[in-house]
C-alpha positions in Angstrom: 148.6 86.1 29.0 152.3 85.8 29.4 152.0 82.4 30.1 150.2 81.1 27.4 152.3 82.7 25.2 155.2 81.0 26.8 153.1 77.1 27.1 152.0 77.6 23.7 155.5 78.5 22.2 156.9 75.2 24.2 154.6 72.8 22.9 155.4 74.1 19.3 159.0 74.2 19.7 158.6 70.1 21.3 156.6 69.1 18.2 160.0 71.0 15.6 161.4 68.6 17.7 159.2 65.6 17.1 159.6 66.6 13.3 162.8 66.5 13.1 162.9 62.9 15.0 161.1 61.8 12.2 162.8 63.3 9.6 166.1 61.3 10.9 164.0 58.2 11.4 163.8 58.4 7.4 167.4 58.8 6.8 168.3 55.7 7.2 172.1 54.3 8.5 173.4 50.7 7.7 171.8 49.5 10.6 168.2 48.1 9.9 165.3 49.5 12.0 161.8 49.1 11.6 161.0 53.2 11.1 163.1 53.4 7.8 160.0 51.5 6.3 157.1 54.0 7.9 156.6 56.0 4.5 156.1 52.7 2.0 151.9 53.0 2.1 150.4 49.5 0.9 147.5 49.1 -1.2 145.4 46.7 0.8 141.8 46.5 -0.9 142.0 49.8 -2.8 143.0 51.8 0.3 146.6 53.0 1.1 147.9 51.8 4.6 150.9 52.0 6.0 153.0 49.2 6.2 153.2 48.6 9.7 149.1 48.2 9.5 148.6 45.1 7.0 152.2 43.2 8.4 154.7 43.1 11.4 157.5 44.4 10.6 160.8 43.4 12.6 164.4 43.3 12.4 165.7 40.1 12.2 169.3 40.9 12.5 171.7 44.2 12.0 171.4 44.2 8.4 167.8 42.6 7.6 164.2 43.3 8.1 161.5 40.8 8.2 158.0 41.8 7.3 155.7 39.2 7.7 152.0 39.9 6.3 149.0 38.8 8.2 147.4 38.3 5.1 149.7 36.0 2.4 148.2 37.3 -0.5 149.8 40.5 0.5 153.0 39.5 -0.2 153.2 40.5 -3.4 152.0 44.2 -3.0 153.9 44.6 0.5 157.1 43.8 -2.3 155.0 46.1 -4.8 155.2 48.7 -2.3 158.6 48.6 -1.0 159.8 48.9 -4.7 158.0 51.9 -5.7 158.8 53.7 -2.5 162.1 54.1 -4.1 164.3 53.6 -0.7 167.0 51.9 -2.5 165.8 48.3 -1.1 165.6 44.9 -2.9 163.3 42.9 -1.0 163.1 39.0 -1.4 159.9 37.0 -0.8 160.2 33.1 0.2 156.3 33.0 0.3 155.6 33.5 4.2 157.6 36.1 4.8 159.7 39.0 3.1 163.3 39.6 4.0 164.8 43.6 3.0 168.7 43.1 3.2 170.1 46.6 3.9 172.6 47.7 1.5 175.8 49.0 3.0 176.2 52.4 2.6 179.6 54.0 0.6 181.4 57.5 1.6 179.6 58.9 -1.1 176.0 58.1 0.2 177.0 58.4 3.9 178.1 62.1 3.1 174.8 62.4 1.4 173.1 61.5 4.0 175.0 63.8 6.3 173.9 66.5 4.0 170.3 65.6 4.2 170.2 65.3 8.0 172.1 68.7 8.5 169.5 70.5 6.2 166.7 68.7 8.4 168.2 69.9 11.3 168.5 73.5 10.3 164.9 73.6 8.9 163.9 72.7 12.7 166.2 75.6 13.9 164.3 78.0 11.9 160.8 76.4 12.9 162.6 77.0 16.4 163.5 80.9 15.5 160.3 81.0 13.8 158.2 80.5 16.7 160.5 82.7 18.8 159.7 85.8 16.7 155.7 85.1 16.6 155.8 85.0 20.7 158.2 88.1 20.6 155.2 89.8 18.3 152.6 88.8 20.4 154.3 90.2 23.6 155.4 93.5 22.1 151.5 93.8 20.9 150.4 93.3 24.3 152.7 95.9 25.4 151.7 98.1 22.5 147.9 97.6 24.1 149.4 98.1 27.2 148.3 95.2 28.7 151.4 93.9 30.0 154.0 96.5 31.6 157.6 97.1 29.8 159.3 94.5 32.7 156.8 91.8 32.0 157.5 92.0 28.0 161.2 91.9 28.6 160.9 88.7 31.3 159.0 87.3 28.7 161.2 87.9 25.6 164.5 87.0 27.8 162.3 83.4 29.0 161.4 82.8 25.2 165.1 83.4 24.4 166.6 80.5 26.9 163.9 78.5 25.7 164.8 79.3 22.1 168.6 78.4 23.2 167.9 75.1 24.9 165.3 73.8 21.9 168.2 74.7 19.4 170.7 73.0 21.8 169.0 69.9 21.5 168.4 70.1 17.6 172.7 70.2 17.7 172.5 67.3 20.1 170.6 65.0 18.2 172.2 66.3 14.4 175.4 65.3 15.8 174.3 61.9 17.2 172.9 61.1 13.6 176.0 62.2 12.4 178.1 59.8 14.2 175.4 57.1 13.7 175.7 57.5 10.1 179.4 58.6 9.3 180.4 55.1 11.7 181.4 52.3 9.7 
């Protein structure tokens, strides 16, 4: 019982973590990657797709993404999307492919961004806390039931605490990577 409390409390804590991976993939730094692009959704014959699913999208160099459509009378929408994501981008299309320069970022965005990431990180601390209180419930109702003895329950809640430390460990880890990676010039 013990032990699926403890499996099931992991694989929750590693998916805060895949949350919050994707959270910073959406923050984007002045460097151009493909992911910044994963939340423009493209209307491609009166479905929305993501982008990544009607084009190839690549980075052509630091500051510039290609997106090449496989389709060329998706050109226009891929642009039409892009736009009305609202991600700050002005994309230019030659007719084969389109090219999405990536502005550089000031101090004042940069710091803005910082903001956004640390509040993105903490919300994955609390998921992390969160989940840490729910398997500390469901081991003192065992012991209420008296299923598990009073040892077991404090093994359990001292197991779930090192795990807690180590998953929020890692969330400070990777907040102050993207920190670097977006406060570096």
């Amino acid at each position: 019982m013990i032990n699926n409390i403890l499996k099931e409390s992991e694989d929750r804590m590693k998916k805060s973590l895949l949350s919050l991976d994707v959270a910073f993939n959406r923050i984007r730094t002045g460097r151009a990657h493909p992911s910044i692009l994963d939340s423009v959704k493209v209307n491609y014959y009166g479905s929305d797709m993501p982008i990544q699913q009607v084009a190839n999208v690549v980075v052509e160099d630091a500051r510039t993404i290609m997106i090449a459509p496989w389709e060329k009378k998706m050109l226009h929408e891929i642009e039409k999307a892009i736009m009305k994501a609202d991600l700050g981008f002005n994309p230019s299309n030659n007719g084969d492919v389109i090219r999405v320069p990536m502005p550089s970022l000031t101090e004042q965005t940069r710091r803005e961004y910082t903001k956004q990431a640390k509040a993105e990180a903490e919300n994955a601390r609390v998921a992390v806390r969160n989940i840490r209180r729910d398997a500390n419930t469901h081991c003192k109702d065992l012991l209420k039931d008296k299923k598990i003895s009073e040892d077991e329950a404090r093994r359990a809640e001292q197991t779930i605490q090192k795990m807690t430390d180590n998953y929020v460990g890692v969330i400070d880890k990777k907040f102050s990577e993207k920190e670097a990676d977006l406060l570096a010039i």
